[in-house]
N, C-alpha and C positions, 0 to 999 in steps of 0.2 A: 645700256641696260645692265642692271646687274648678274649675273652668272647664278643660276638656280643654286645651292646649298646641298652640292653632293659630294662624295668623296669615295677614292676608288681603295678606301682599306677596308678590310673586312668587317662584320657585321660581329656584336656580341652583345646579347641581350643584357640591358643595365636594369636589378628590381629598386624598388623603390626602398626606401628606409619607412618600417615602419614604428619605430618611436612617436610617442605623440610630444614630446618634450620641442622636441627642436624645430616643429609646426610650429607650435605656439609661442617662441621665442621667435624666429622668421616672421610670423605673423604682425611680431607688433615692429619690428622691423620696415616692417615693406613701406609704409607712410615716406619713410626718410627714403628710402631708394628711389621710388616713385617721382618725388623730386627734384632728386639730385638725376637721375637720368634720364627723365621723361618729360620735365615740368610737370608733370599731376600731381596737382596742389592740394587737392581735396577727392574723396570718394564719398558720394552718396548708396548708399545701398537701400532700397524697396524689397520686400518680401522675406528677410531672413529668416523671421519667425513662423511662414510656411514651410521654410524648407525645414527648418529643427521639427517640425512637428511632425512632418514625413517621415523623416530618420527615427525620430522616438517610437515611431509604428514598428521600428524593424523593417521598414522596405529596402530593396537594391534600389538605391538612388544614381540613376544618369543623369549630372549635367550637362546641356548641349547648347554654350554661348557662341556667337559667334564670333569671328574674328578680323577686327579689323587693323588693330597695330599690336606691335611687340609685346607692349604693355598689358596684354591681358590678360596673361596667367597671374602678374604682381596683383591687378588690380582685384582681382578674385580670390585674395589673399584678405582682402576689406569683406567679403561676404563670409569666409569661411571665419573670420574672428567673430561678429558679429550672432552669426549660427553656431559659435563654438564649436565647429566643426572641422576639424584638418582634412582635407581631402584628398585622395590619390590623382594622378593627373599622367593620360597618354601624352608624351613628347616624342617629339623627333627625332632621330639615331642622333643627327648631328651636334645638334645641342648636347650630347655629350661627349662629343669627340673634340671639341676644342679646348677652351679653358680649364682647367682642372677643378680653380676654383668654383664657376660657373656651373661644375658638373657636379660638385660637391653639395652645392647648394639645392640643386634642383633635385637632387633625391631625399632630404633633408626636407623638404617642401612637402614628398611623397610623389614626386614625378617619375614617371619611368616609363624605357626607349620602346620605337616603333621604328621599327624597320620599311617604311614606306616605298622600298623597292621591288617589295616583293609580299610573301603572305607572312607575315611573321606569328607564327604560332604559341610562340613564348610569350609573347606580347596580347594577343588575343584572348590566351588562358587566362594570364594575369588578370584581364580587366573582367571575364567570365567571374574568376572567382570573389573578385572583388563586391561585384553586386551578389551572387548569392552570402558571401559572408557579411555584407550590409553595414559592416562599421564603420566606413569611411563613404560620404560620396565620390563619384569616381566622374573628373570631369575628361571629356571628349570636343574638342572642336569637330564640330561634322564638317567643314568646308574645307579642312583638310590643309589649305593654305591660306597665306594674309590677302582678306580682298583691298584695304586699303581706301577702302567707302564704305564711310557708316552708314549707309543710306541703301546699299545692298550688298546681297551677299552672292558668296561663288554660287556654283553648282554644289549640293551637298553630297558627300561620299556617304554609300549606305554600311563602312563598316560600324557605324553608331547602330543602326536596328542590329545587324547580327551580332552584335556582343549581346546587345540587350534580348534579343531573340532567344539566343541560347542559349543567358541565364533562366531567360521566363520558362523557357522547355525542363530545363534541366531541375526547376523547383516545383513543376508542376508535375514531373515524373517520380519527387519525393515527400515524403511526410512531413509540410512544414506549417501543421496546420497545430497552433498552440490556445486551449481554452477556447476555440473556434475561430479564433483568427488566423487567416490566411496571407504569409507576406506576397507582395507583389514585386513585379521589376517598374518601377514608372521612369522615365524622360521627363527630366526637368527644363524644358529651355529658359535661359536666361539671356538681357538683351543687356550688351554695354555700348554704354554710348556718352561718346566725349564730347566735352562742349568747350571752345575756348572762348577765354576770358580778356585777352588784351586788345592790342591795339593793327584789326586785320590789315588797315590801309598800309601804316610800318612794316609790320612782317611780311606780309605777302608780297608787299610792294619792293621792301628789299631784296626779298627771294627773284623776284624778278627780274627786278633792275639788274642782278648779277648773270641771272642767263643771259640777259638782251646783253647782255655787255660780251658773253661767251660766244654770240652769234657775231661781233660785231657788229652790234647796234648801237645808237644813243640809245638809253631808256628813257624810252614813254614817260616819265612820270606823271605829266600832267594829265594822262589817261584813267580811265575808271579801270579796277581791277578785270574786271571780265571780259573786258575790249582786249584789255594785254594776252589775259589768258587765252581767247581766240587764236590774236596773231604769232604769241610763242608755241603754243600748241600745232599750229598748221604749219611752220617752219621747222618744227622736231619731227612732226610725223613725215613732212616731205625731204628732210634731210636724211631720214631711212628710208624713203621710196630711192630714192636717188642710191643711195647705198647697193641696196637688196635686190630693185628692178630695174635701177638704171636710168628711170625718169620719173620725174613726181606726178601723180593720178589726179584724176577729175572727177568727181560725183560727190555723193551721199560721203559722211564720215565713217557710217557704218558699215558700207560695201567696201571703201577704203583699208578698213580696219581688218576684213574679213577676208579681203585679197592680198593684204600683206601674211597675216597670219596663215594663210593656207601654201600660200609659198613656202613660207619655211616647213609646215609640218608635212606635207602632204608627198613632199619628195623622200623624206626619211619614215613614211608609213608607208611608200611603197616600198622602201630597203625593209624595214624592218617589222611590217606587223601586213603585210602582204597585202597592202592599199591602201588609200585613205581611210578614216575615221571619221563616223560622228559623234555626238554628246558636245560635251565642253573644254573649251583648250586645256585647261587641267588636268581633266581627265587621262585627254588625248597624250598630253605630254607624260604625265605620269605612265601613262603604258608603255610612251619610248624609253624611258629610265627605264624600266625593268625590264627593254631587252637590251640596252645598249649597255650598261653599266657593268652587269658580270662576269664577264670577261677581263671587263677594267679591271676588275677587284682580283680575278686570277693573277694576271702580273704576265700572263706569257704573249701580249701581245706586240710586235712592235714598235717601236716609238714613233714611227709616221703613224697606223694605226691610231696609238693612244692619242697623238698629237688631231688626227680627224675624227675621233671619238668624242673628243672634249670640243670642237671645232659644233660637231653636231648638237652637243647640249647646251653649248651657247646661244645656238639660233633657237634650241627649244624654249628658252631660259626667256631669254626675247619675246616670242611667240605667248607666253606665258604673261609674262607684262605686259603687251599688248594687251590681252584681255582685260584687264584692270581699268582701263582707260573707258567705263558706259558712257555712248555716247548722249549728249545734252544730258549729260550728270550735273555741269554747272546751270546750264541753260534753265534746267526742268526746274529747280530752286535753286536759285542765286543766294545760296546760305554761307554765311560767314564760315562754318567748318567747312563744306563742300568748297569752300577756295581754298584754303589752307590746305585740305586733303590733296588738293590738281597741284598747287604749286611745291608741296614738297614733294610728292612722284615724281614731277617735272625735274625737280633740282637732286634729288635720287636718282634720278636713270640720266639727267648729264653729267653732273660733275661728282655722285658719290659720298654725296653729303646724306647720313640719316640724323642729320642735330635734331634733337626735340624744340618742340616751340608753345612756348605757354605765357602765361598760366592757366590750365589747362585742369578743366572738372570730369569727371569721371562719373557717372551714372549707369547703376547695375541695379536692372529691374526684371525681380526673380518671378517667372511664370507657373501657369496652371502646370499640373503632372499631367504625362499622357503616358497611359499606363499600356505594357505593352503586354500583345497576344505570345503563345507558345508557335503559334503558326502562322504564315504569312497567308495574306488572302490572296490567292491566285486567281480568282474571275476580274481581277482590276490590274489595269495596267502595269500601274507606278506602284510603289512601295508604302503602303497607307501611311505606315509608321513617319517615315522621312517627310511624306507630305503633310502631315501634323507638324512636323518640328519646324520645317519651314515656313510655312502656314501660320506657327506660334510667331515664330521670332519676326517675321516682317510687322504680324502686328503689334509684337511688344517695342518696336522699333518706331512704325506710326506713331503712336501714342507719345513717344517723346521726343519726335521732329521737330512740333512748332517749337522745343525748349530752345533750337538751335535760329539764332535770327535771322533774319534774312541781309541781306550785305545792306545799307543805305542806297547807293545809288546804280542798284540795280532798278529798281522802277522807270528811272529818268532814260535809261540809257538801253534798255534790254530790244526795244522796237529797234535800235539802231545796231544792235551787231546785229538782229536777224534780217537786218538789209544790208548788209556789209556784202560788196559785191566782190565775194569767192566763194563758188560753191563748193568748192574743195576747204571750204573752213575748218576748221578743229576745235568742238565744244566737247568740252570733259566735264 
């Protein structure tokens, strides 16, 4: 599994560029990038002329798409030209601590840094003022990381409501009432969703054929894709039971899934956050990033120390990927993306390959506003706000499942992996 996206050098807030010039040269741009590094061949955009119509009101505009690959800040590049609107966009610290060019670009875009270890203040004003000054929409992924299934999403982080919170507070505590129009703050969710276009027996089939070959197999070819996925799936997960506990488990995939992942966190939430945790692996590990890491970043700790510091966010890192993996993701619909999706995680987290694989459609379908209160309602549990957005996005998500086909010879074959005699199977 890959190693979480952290780094132990200090933190320095990145703004955005706000030119509108070099948005809209980038813009027409991204088509050719999109391409050449992702396969998405084509963007179809729905709704843009809702969203222009928002913005011409004068409201703080929140985008909150979800996120399933890399691709989707580019792809969102197709909405904001269409909307003629350049938009600002919370990003990750790291994304700017690598490439220069990469980091060049992304404030050029109008991106700018979020400190995710911690509260980053500079970053949450930023996106504050952003919506009370309205000019730009200001997009926010609420899931906070890539789930890597378009078919669902993480756990949602509520710092999307508090920015929008206390922009709503902060305009309703001012006079921004013009000819009797009063602006609002609304939440835009938008849904993307990819669709591929070629040929899944080939592709997937070869993605595979290369793991089984990595385990020391023949490869299956003469098998139906989701047979394969089964048996590579329950040899990767039991090759880290063997690793991590020493011997490979028996049951359900999903108690499987949740006794591996709680081994790893659950010894480092007793070090470090004074017992285990609940909510969502994400969540959870996020909270160990921001006790284990600052210190890292001081530099005064030893190098055994740093050497089992880094030791620790690998297993969280892990832990974190696990979660990715819902189980009967393939089973529940045997859809040409949802296999694509299992076997390049699969071939991600063995051998480190993130190649694009297409030709590959892209579909961003822009939602109802939910417009947000200056107060949160406390006689209700959960977060009203977050459960709207969620709420939105899963159905704007429904709505464009059946575009994704269903695999061929899943019909013929499906009663036969759910009689495949191991109960310890592995459906993704």
């Amino acid at each position: 599994m890959p190693s979480l996206l952290v780094t132990d050098s200090k933190y320095e807030f990145v703004p955005p560029h706000e030119g509108r010039i070099w948005p809209r040269i980038l813009s027409w741009l991204a088509p050719g990038y999109l391409r050449r590094k992702y396969a998405v061949t084509e963007v179809e955009v729905r709704g843009a002329e809702s969203l222009k119509q928002l913005h011409d009101q004068g409201h703080g505009i929140l985008l909150a798409p979800n996120h399933c690959r890399m691709s989707d800040a580019i792809v969102l590049q197709s909405l904001s030209r269409q909307a003629e609107l350049p938009f600002y966009v919370m990003a990750s610290s790291h994304l700017f601590r690598g490439e220069k060019s990469l980091a060049w670009v992304l404030r050029r875009l109008g991106a700018f840094s979020v400190n995710r270890e911690g509260i980053d203040r500079q970053a949450l004003q930023k996106a504050i003022d952003i919506l009370l000054e309205g000019l730009r929409p200001l997009v926010i992924f609420p899931e906070g990381a890539l789930s890597q299934a378009n078919d669902r999403l993480n756990a949602l982080q509520e710092g999307v409501s508090f920015v929008a919170r206390s922009a709503a507070s902060k305009l309703e505590k001012s006079d921004n009432a013009t000819e009797g129009f009063k602006r609002k703050v609304l939440i835009v969710p938008v849904a993307i969703r990819y669709l591929y276009r070629g040929n899944i027996e080939a592709t997937a089939g070869d993605i595979l054929s290369s793991i089984e070959r990595r385990l020391s197999w023949k490869p299956f070819q003469s098998e139906d894709l989701v047979t394969r996925i089964y048996r590579v799936g329950n040899a990767l997960l039991g090759l880290k039971e063997l690793e991590f506990l020493g011997s490979t488990q028996s049951g359900e995939l999903s108690d499987r899934l949740n006794h591996l992942m709680n081994h790893l966190l659950v010894p480092l939430e007793t070090e470090w956050l004074n017992g285990p945790r609940d909510g969502s692996v994400i969540g959870r590990v996020k909270e160990l990033r921001k006790a284990i890491l600052p210190a890292m970043i001081d530099g005064e700790l030893s190098p055994e120390e740093m050497n089992r510091r880094w030791k620790q966010l690998d297993d969280a890192s892990f832990a974190q990927s696990l979660s990715l993996y819902p189980p009967q993701y393939v089973a529940g619909r045997p859809s040409v993306d949802r296999i694509l999706e299992t076997v390049e995680r699969f071939n991600e987290h063995l051998n480190g390959d993130e190649s694009a694989h297409g030709p590959m459609k892209a579909v961003v379908q822009v939602g109802q506003p939910i417009e947000v209160s200056a107060k949160r309602d406390r006689s209700v549990a959960g977060d009203p706000v977050m459960e709207a957005i969620e709420r939105a996005l899963n159905e704007l998500l429904s709505q464009t499942a059946s575009e994704s086909p269903l695999y061929s010879a899943s019909a013929s074959i499906r009663a036969d992996v759910h009689n495949v005699d191991t109960p310890d199977r592995l459906s993704r």
